[in-house]
C-alpha positions, 0 to 999 in steps of 0.5 A: 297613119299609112296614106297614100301620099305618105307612101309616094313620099316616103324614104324607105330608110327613115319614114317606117322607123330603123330597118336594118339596111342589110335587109332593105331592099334598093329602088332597083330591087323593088323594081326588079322584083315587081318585074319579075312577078308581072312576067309571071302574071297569067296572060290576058287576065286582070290583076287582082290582088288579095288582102288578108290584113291592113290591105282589107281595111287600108288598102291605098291602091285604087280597085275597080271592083272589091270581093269577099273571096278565099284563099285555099291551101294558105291560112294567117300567122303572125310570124313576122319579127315587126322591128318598124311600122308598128314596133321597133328593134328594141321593143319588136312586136309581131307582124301577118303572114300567110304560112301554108295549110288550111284556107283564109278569107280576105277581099280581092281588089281588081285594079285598074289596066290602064294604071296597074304599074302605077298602083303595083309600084306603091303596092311594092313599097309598102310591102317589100320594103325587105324581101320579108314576103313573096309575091306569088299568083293564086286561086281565088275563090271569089264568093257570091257566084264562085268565081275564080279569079288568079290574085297576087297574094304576099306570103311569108319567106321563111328564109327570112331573117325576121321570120319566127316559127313561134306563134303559139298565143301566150309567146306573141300576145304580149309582144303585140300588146307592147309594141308600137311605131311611127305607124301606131300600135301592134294591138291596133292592127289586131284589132282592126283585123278582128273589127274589119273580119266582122264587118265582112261576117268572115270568121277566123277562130284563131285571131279572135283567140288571139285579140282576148288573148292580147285584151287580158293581157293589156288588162293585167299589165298595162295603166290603160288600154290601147285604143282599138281603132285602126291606124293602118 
């Protein structure tokens, strides 16, 4: 389970499973990464952050304020070769991404001013554990009043060793469905996916594909099915 005190404390090298060190991003790169990209941020605005996957259900970082919002010109893939976390480089499963075209829905945190280093730095460890995913600034749409809010938003680096442009359903369902790690199953992230886009009346054709997909799968070719309750 993915908490917050197992973040602080985690090593980056052992806590999320084997990662190969030549993509492993140092302190000092993390670090500079997170500065570069708040250099970047919009002057005198709040830092929102927008969550599309496990942030949604799992966030870990303290916010002020939580939307419903959507993201424009973006839309869901798993596309990420997962070799720790939920799977490993012997039986590696599928991890979310963001590619470009069409629009996905998600929540946007608001965090607080007076800790946002604090809250960005745990964020950073979570999510650039290697230079997997580009921290960019976007437009929201916060839903209820049409607010536009600029959020950091993670999408894929299709420069990235682990990046995979096969996401047809029949290629990475059975993927998802073998895989686990440290942080629990493939299949209980795409299920908590699935399970916390409903909650919010969100609606995402292809991951609901995608979960019967893996379901049939699991029913044809494993003794028991995995549970579908999140891990994070």
């Amino acid at each position: 389970m993915l908490t917050r005190d197992f973040l602080q404390k985690a090593d980056c090298k052992t806590a999320f499973g084997a990662i190969d060190e030549s993509l492993l991003l140092t302190a000092e790169q993390r670090s500079a990464s997170l500065a570069q990209t708040l250099a970047q941020r919009p002057a005198n605005s709040p830092v929102w952050v927008f969550g599309y996957g496990s942030l949604m259900w799992n966030p870990i970082f303290e916010a002020e304020e939580v939307r419903p919002a959507i993201l424009k010109g973006w839309h869901r893939e798993f596309c990420l070769r997962l070799t720790a976390g939920r799977g490993t480089p012997h039986q590696p499963g599928r991890m979310l991404a963001l590619q470009e075209g069409g629009q996905t829905t998600g929540l946007a945190f608001r965090l607080p001013e007076h800790n946002v280093q604090e809250e960005l730095e745990l964020l950073w460890k979570r999510e650039m554990l290697t230079d997997c995913y580009l921290p960019i600034w976007c437009d929201l749409t916060l839903q209820e009043h049409g607010q536009v809010a600029n959020a950091l938003v993670f999408v894929m680096n299709s420069q990235h060793p682990l990046f995979e442009a096969d996401t047809c359903h029949q290629v990475i369902a059975p993927l998802i469905a073998s895989a686990s790690g440290p942080l629990g199953s493939n299949a209980q992230y795409l299920f908590a996916l699935d399970n916390e886009l409903k909650q919010h009346g969100m609606k995402d054709d292809c991951i609901g594909e995608l979960v019967n997909t893996v379901r049939q799968w699991l029913q044809q070719n494993s003794t028991g099915m995995l549970g579908s309750e999140a891990t994070a």
